[in-house]
C-alpha positions as semicolon CSV with decimal commas, in nm:
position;residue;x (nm);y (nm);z (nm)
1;X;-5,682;-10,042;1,812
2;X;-5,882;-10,372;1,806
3;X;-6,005;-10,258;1,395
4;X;-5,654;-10,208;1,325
5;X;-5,482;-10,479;1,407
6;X;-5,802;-10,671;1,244
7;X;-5,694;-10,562;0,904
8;X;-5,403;-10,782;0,825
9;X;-5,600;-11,059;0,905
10;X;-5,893;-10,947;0,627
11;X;-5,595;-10,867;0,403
12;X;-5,456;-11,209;0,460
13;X;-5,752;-11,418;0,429
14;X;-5,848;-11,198;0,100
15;X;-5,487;-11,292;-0,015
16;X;-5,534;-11,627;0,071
17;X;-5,859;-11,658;-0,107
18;X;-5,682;-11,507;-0,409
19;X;-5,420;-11,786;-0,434
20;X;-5,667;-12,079;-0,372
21;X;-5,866;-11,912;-0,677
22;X;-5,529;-11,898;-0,882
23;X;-5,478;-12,280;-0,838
24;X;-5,785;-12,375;-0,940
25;X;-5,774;-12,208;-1,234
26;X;-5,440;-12,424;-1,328
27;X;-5,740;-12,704;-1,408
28;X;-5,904;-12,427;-1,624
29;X;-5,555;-12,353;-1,785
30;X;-5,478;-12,671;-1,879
31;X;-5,789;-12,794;-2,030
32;X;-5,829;-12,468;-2,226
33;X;-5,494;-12,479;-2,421
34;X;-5,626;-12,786;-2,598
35;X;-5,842;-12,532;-2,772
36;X;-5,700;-12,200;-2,843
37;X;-5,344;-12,071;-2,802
38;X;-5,152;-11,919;-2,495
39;X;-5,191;-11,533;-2,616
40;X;-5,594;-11,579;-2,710
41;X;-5,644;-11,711;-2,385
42;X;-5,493;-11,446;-2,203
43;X;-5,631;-11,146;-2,452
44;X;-6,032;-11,312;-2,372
45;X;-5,982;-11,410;-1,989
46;X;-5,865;-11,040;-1,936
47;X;-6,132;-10,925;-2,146
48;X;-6,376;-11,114;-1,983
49;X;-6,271;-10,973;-1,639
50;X;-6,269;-10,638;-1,750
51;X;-6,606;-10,649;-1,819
52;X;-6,668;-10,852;-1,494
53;X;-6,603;-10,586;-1,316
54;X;-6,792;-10,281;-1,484
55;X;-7,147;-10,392;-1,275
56;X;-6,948;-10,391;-0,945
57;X;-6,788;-10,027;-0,983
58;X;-7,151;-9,933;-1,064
59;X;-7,268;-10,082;-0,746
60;X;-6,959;-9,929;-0,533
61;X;-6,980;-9,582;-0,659
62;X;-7,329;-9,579;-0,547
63;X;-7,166;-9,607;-0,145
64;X;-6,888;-9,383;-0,181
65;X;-6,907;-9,104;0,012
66;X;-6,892;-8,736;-0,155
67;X;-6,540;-8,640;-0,040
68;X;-6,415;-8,990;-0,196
69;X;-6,574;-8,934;-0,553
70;X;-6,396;-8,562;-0,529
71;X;-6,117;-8,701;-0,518
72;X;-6,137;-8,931;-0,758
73;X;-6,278;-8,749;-1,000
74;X;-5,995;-8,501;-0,971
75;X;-5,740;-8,432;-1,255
76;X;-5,421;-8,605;-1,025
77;X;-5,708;-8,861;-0,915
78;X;-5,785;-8,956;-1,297
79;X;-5,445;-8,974;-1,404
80;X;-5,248;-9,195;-1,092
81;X;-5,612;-9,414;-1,184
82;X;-5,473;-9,418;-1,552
83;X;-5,116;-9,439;-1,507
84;X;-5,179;-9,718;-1,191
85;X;-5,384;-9,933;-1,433
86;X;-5,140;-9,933;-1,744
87;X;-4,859;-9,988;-1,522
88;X;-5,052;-10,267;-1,385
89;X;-5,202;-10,455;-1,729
90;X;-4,866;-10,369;-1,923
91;X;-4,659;-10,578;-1,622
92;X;-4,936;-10,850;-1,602
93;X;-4,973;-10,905;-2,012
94;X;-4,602;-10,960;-2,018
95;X;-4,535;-11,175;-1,706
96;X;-4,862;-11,436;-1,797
97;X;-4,716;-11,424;-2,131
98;X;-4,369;-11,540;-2,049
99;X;-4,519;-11,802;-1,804
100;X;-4,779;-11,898;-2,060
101;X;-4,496;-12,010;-2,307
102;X;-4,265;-12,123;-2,084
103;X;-4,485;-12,380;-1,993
104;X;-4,481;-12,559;-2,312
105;X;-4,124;-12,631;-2,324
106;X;-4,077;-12,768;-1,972
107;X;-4,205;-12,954;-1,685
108;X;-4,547;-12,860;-1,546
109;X;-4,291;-12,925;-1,198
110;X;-4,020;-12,723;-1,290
111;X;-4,315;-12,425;-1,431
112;X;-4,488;-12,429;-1,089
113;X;-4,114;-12,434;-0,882
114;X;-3,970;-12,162;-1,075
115;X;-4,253;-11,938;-1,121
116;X;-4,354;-11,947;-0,765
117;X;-3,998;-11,779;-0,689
118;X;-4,108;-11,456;-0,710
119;X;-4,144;-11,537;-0,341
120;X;-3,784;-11,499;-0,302
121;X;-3,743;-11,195;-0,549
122;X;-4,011;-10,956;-0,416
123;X;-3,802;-10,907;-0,083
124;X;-3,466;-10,910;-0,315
125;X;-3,625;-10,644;-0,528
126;X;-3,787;-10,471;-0,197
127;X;-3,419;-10,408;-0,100
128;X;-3,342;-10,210;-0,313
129;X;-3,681;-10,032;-0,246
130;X;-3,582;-9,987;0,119
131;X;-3,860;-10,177;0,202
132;X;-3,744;-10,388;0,566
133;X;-3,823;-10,748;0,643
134;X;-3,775;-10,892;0,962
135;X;-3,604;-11,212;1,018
136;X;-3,901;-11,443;1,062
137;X;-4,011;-11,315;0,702
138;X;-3,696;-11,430;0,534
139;X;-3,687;-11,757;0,779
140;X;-4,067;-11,809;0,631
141;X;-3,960;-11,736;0,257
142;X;-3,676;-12,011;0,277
143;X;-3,921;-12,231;0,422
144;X;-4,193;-12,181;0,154
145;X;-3,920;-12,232;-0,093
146;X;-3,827;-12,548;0,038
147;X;-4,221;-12,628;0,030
148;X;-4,196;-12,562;-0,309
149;X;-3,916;-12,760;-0,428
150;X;-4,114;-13,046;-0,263
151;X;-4,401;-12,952;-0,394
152;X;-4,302;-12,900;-0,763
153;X;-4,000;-13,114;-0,842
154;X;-3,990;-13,475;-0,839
155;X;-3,702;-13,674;-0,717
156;X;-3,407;-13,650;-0,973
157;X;-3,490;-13,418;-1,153
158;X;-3,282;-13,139;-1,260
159;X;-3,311;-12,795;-1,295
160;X;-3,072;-12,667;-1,552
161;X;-3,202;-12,389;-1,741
162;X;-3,325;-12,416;-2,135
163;X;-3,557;-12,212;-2,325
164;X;-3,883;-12,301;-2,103
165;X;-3,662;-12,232;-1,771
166;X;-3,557;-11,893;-1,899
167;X;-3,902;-11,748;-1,993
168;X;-4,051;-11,871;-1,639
169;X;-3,777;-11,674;-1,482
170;X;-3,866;-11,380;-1,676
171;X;-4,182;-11,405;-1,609
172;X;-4,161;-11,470;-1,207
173;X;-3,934;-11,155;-1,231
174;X;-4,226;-10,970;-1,401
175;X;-4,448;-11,131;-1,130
176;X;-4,252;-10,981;-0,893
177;X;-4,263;-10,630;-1,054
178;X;-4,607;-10,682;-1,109
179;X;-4,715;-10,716;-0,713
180;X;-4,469;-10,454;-0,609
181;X;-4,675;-10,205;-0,873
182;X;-4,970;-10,301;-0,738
183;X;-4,797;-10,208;-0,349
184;X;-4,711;-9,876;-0,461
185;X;-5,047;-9,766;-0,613
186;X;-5,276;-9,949;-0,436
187;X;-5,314;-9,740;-0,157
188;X;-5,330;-9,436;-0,382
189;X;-5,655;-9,555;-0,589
190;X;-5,962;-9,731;-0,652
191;X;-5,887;-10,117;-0,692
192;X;-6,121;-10,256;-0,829
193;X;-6,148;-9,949;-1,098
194;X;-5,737;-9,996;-1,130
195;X;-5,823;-10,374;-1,147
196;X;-6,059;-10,331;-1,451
197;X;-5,792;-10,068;-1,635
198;X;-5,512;-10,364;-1,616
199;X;-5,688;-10,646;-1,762
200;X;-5,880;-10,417;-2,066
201;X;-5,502;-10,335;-2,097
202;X;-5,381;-10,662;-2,062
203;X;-5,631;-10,782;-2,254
204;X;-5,561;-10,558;-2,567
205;X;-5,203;-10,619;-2,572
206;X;-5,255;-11,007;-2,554
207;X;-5,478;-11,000;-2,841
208;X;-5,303;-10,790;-3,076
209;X;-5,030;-11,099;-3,123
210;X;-5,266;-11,327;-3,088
211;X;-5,482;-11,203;-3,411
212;X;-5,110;-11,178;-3,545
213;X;-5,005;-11,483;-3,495
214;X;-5,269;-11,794;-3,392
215;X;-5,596;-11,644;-3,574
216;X;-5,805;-11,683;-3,284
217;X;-6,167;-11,858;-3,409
218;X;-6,496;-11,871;-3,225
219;X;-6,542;-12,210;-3,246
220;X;-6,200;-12,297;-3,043
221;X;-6,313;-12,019;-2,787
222;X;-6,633;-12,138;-2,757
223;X;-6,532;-12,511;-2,740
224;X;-6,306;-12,373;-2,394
225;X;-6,625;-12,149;-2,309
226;X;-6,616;-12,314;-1,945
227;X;-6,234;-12,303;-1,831
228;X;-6,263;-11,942;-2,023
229;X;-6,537;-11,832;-1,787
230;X;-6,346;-11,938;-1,539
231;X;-6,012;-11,798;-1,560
232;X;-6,182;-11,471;-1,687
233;X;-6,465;-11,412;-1,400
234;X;-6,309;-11,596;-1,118
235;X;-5,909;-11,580;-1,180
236;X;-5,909;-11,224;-1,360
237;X;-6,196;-11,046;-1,224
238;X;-6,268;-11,169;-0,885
239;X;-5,902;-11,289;-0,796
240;X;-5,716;-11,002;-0,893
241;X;-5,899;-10,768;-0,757
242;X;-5,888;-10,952;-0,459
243;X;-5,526;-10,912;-0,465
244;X;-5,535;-10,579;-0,528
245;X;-5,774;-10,483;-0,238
246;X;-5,566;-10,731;-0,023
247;X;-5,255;-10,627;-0,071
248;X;-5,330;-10,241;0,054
249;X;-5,173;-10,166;0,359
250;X;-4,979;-10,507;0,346
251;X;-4,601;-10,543;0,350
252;X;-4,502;-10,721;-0,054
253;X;-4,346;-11,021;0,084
254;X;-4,579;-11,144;0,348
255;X;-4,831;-11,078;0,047
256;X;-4,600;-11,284;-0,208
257;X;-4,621;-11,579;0,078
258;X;-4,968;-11,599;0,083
259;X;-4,995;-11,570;-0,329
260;X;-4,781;-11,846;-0,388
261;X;-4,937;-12,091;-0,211
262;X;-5,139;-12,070;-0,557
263;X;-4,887;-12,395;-0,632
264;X;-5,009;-12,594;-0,332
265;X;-5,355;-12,534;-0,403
266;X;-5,321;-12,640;-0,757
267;X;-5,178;-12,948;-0,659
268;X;-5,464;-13,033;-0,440
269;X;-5,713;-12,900;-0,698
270;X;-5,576;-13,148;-0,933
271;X;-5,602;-13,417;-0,668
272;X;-5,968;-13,358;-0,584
273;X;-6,114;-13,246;-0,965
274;X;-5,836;-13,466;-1,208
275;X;-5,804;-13,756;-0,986
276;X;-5,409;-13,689;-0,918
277;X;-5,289;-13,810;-0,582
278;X;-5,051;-13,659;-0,388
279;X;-4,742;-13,829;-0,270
280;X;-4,570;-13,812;0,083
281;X;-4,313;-13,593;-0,026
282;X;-4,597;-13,352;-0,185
283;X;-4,787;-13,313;0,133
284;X;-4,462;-13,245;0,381
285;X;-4,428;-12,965;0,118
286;X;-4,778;-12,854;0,204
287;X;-4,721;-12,815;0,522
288;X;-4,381;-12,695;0,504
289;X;-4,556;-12,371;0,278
290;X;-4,881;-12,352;0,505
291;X;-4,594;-12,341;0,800
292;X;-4,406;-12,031;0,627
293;X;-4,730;-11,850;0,583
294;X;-4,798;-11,899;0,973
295;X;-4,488;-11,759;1,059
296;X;-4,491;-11,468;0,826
297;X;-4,834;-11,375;1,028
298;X;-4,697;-11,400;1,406
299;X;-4,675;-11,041;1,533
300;X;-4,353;-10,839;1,535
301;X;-4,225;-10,580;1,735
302;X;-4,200;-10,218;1,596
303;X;-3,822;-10,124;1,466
304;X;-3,725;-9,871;1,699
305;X;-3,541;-9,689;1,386
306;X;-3,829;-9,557;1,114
């Protein structure tokens, strides 16, 4: 009983760990768009991470028992792998994408606010799903948005919606879509394996517009060689696949929580790496967010109606 209960804890810590490697890798981001555009960095990071991972499904198939690699290797094991990993990339590509380009024609405040609302859509989406909440969840998610707003948005500014506005919101949609995938098939297959399917997918698809249209040179990549590395070991690779293995057995929203405190963590990895200070309002946000995620975590009774 004790093991059991132990695994939402793991599963939050690993989310956790996910989301304070996400906002570091807003430094990495930023620095690495003065090099190369928004599609070549996502086509190499998700390259890069692909190929992260190949050495560590090497090493795990090596301690998986005999009944597990049966499976597996079994024709309806091989194909929910496939079909789990395309799903996966295809939904990741196109929501990094959107956010990728939204960025450029807004607010780096506004990007992180709106983007980080997929907090609020995942349970709207898991609705229709039939997939319950309980009260403290959505009294945690309004929270976390206020957080946000705090967070991201700086007094006075408004938030009417232009061209950069409408592709974040597409893309925290996709967001959305994109951890809900990974909630379905998750339990069903390998992660890290379905990890490395999704980013050579996302990785192709990225680069096939971006040899289209910003001819992609090695001197621009290798000028971003460090923020690359970065985004593609750490963000992609180790990150993901974090969020993949923590998000088994977990309910989506609690899991979106936890993810998008990616936006707080930016903010204070741009306070301790750039310099950037944060302001009163910034860190009531912080806690505000850190607050939701606490509250998300207290234990619930069982619904009496499955």
């Amino acid at each position: 009983m004790k093991k059991e209960n132990s695994i939402p804890v793991r599963n939050s810590l690993l989310l956790l760990l996910t989301a304070t490697i996400w906002g570091v890798a807003f430094v990495a981001q930023s620095v690495s768009m003065d090099y190369i555009g928004g599609f070549t960095f996502n086509a190499v990071r998700n390259l890069i991470g692909a190929l992260a991972l190949l050495p560590v499904i090497k090493v795990l198939d090596k301690t998986r028992s005999e009944a597990e690699k049966k499976r597996e290797s079994s024709a309806s094991g091989r194909k929910t792998l496939l079909i789990g990993g395309i799903c996966c990339g295809i939904m990741l590509c196109l929501a990094s994408n959107f956010q990728q380009f939204g960025i450029k024609y807004t607010t780096v405040g506004k990007a992180g606010f709106i983007t980080a609302c997929y907090i609020i859509i995942v349970p709207i989406i898991g609705i229709f799903l039939k997939k319950k909440c309980s009260p403290f969840i959505w009294i945690a998610v309004l929270l976390s948005l206020c957080g946000l707003y705090l967070l991201c948005l700086t007094p006075g500014e408004g938030l009417a919606v232009g061209k950069g506005e409408l592709l974040l919101i597409i893309g925290a949609v996709l967001f959305s879509g994109h951890i809900l995938v990974i909630d379905h098939f998750s339990p069903l297959v390998d992660g890290v394996k379905m990890s490395c399917i999704q980013f050579l997918i996302c990785g192709i698809l990225s680069g096939v517009p971006a040899l289209l249209f910003e001819h992609p040179n090695l001197s621009g990549i290798l000028a971003a060689w460090i923020p690359i590395l970065y985004a593609g070991v750490m963000s992609s690779g180790v990150a993901y696949t974090l969020q993949i293995v923590g998000q088994k057995n977990m309910n989506p929203t609690v899991a979106s929580l936890i993810l998008s405190l990616e936006s707080c963590i930016s903010v204070l990895a741009g306070w301790i790496i750039l310099g950037q200070h944060l302001s009163s309002r910034e860190i009531f946000g912080c806690v505000l967010m850190f607050g939701a995620i606490i509250l998300a975590q207290l234990p619930q009774k069982e619904s009496a109606v499955s």
